[in-house]
Structures are given as structure tokens and as C-alpha cells.
C-alpha positions, 0 to 999 in steps of 0.5 A, a space after each residue: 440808353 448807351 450803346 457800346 461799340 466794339 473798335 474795330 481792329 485792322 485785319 493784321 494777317 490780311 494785310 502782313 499776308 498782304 505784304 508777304 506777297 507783294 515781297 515775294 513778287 518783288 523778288 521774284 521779279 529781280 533782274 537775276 532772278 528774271 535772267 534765272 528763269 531765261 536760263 531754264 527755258 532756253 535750255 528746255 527750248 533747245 532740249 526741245 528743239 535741237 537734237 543733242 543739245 542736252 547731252 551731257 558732250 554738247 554741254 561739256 563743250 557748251 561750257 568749256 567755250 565760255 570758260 575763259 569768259 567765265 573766269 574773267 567774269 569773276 573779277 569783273 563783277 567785283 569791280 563793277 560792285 565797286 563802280 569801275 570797270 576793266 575794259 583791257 582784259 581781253 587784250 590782256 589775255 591776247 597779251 597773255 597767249 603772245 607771251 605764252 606763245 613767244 617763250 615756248 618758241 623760245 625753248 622755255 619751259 612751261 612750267 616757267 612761262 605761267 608764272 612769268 604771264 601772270 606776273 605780266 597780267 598783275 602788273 598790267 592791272 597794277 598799272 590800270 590801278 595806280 592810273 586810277 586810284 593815283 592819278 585820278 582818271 576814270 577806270 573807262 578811260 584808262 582801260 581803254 587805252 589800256 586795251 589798245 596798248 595791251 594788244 599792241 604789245 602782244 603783236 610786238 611780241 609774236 608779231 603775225 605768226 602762230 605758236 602751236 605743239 604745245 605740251 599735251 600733259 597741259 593741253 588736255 587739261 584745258 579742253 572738254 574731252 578731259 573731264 572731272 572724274 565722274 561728271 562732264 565738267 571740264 577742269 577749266 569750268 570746275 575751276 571756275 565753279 570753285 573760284 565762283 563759290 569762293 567769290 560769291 562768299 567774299 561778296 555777299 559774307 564779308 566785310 570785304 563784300 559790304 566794303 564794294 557795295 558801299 564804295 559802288 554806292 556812295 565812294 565818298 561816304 565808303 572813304 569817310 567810314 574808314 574804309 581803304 578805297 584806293 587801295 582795295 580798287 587797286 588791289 582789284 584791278 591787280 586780280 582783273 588783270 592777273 585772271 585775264 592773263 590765266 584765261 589767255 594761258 586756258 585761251 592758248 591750250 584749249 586752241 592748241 595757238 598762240 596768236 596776238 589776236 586771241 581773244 579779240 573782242 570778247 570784252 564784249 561778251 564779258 561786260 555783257 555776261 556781267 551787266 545781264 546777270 543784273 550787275 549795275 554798271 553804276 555800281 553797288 548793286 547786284 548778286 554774284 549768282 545772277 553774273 554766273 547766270 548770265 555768263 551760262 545764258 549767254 553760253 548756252 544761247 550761243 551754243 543753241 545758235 551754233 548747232 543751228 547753224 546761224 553765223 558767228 554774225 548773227 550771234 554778236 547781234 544776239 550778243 549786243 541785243 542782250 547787252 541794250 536789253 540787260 542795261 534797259 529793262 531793270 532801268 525800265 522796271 525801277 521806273 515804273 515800280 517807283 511811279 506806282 510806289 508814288 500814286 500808291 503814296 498819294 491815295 
């Protein structure tokens, strides 16, 4: 007597299902998505903590500091996406606010001194460009030196002293007490806001965007595909250095001074926004959205600290701790999910 058997078939939902979820899971735990989720809950700690913080003034204020950090956060995510990175930007926007500061104090008009500093600050990021793409040397290097050299031509132009009674009609508008009619945006912020949309959609929409991925991933392969490298990392050093010198212009109004110094340091806080928000400083990896998350972390965190009065000390502490953890974790976790893709594989 014969028996049939009826094959078994897999469970197909069971293990699509499955899959789904692992998916859902792995890009949940994406660094920008992680770095999301801290964003909310430091704004729902400091709501919950300290008096004020939420109010839509301390916001306004909270967002009107980190204005400059987050325009010139925006080319940097782009050059980083593309494996270089700029380093001067805040001595070009030190440079920026000398020059400001000079040519008012020289009776010029400032509805001429903007355009001669952001013509200064495009030929700043020429100059990084053409030493990288032309001369071949590393965009650390250069703009290392570059960041030194930038910062001492700003106190050759102004020297010691401070520049202020600049124009009130311009002035307002770099502050948080001028707002956007109808919300607590500052124009710098909504500014950015804008900027942000517009670089999100040449990143992740464009040819342009895959052209940056594919140089920060593989430049060797980027230049045999056809695509133009030299010229489009140029072409980004050029943009990098002309923001910087519009933040040291929004730097100069919004502090009401002109100094060589402005801006001292905030390199720092601008690589740290970027490589928080996910960004690999390796290059080819990272979304737009998890910079601009990390610009507002960072923000919001050094506001919180602020209004609880811990030291501007303490808060570079944070700052630097961010930066190790920002570089280390994803490292960590892309460890630690390929040693479980291999054992997975071996069973």
C-alpha cells in the first residue's frame, strides 16, 4: 500500500514577516534615527526639569545660538558625504566678521561690505579646493593650515580691537527678538530651515547627491564612471568657504562686534553636530536629517546646561564626549551586527 505525502511548503508569511521586522528594527537602530530619539527626550527632560525651557522665547533663543553652526553645518555634511572635510570655516568666519568690522569702521556702506566678505569667503574655499583637487594634498592638512592662516589675516585686518553700532535695519534681523511672522523663528533659523530643505533634496533626490555618495564611497570608481570629482569637490570647498563667511556676517550682527576672534573654536561644535547626526567621516554614508538632528541636539543640550547654569567648561566637555561617542558607537554597532550576520551564516 502507498502512502502519499503531502511536501511540506515553508512558512512564507512567517518568515517574510520575519524579515520585515528584523528590517524595521535595523533601521530603527540607524545612528540618525538613535541620535532622533535623543533629541526628543532631551527636549522632554528639560521640559520636565527646567522652568521655561519649553517656551517658545528660550526656544527662539535656543535656535538663534546655534544659527551659524547650522548653516555652515550644511556644506559640511555635503563634503563629508563626499569624504573631505573643512576644518577653516571658523576662522573663515572670524575672517568674515574682521572684514565686516574693518570696512564699516572705514565708512563703507553695508550694502557693499556682504558681498566683498562672501567673495572673500569663495576665494578662501577656492584656495582649500585647488590645494586639494590640484595639488593633491589631503583636505586635513590643508585645512589646517588653512584655519591658522585664515585667522591670522583676520587680526591683521582689525588687529585687537572691536567694531560695533552696526546698522539696526540689519542687526534685528540676525537676532531672536525679530522673528518670521506668526512663529518663534528667528530669520537666521528659517533661513536655514530653507537652505536645509533644499540641500536635503540635492543629497538624497539628485544626481548630484549619488555623485557624493559614490565619490566618499569609492573616488577612484566615482572618477572612472564618468563622474567630474575634482571639480565637484572644488566646486564644494567654494560653497563651504562662502557660508562660513555669511555665518561670520549673521555671527557679527547678532553680537553687535566685530572681533578677529569670533567664532573661535566652533569647528569644533560644527564637526561634532555633523559626525553626531550619523555622517561618516569616512565618507559615503549618512542622511541629510540626522546632521540637522544633530545640530539641534547639541543646541538644545547646551541651552539646557545653560539655564542650569553649569560652565561654558563643562559644556565643551559635553561637546568632546559627543564627538568620541558619535564616532565610536555606529563603529561599535556595525561590529557587533556583522559578528552576528557571520554566526547567523554559519548555522
Amino acid at each position: 500500500m502507498t502512502t502519499s505525502t503531502t511536501p511540506t511548503t515553508p512558512n512564507t508569511p512567517t518568515t517574510s514577516s520575519t524579515s520585515a521586522s528584523k528590517a524595521s528594527l535595523a533601521r530603527f537602530l540607524r545612528w540618525d534615527s538613535v541620535v532622533g530619539v535623543l533629541l526628543v527626550a532631551v527636549f522632554l527632560v528639560g521640559t520636565g526639569t527646567t522652568d521655561g525651557f519649553s517656551s517658545t522665547g528660550n526656544l527662539s533663543a535656543a535656535l538663534n545660538d546655534i544659527a551659524e553652526v547650522a548653516l555652515i553645518a550644511l556644506p559640511m555634511v555635503l563634503l563629508v558625504v563626499a569624504g573631505q572635510v573643512d576644518l577653516s570655516v571658523a576662522s573663515m568666519l572670524g575672517l568674515s566678521s574682521a572684514l565686516a568690522g574693518a570696512l564699516w569702521d572705514s565708512g563703507w556702506a553695508f550694502e557693499l561690505i556682504v558681498p566683498v566678505c562672501l567673495l572673500v569667503g569663495a576665494l578662501g574655499g577656492l584656495l582649500n579646493g585647488w590645494l586639494v583637487t590640484r595639488v593633491g594634498l589631503p583636505s586635513l592638512a590643508v585645512t589646517i593650515g588653512t584655519l591658522a592662516l585664515f585667522r591670522g589675516l583676520a587680526s591683521v585686518v582689525l588687529g585687537t580691537k572691536a567694531v560695533a553700532d552696526f546698522p539696526e535695519t540689519y542687526a534685528r534681523w540676525a537676532t531672536y527678538t525679530e522673528t518670521v511672522p506668526g512663529t518663534f523663528l528667528p530669520y537666521p533659523v528659517a533661513l536655514f530651515a530653507v537652505l536645509a530643505v533644499l540641500a536635503a533634496v540635492a543629497l538624497h533626490c539628485t544626481g548630484f547627491g549619488r555623485s557624493l555618495f559614490a565619490i566618499g564611497a569609492q573616488e577612484d570608481a566615482a572618477y572612472f564612471a564618468g563622474i567630474r570629482v575634482k571639480r565637484i569637490k572644488l566646486a564644494l570647498f567654494v560653497l563651504s568657504g562662502t557660508v562660513a563667511s555669511f555665518a561670520g556676517i549673521v555671527f557679527t550682527l547678532r553680537y553687535g562686534s566685530a572681533r578677529a576672534d569670533n567664532g573661535f573654536g566652533l569647528e569644533l561644535v560644527v564637526i561634532a553636530s555633523v559626525l553626531l547626526g550619523g555622517i561618516d567621516f569616512d565618507g559615503g554614508k549618512g542622511t541629510l536629517g540626522g546632521a540637522v538632528a544633530g545640530v539641534l541636539l547639541i543646541g538644545l543640550l547646551r541651552n539646557l546646561l545653560t539655564l542650569n547654569d553649569i560652565s561654558s567648561e563643562v559644556q565643551v566637555v559635553v561637546t568632546g564626549v559627543l564627538l568620541i561617542a558619535s564616532v565610536l558607537t555606529p563603529r561599535v554597532i556595525a561590529v557587533v551586527s556583522e559578528r552576528r550576520r557571520r554566526r547567523a551564516a554559519a548555522t
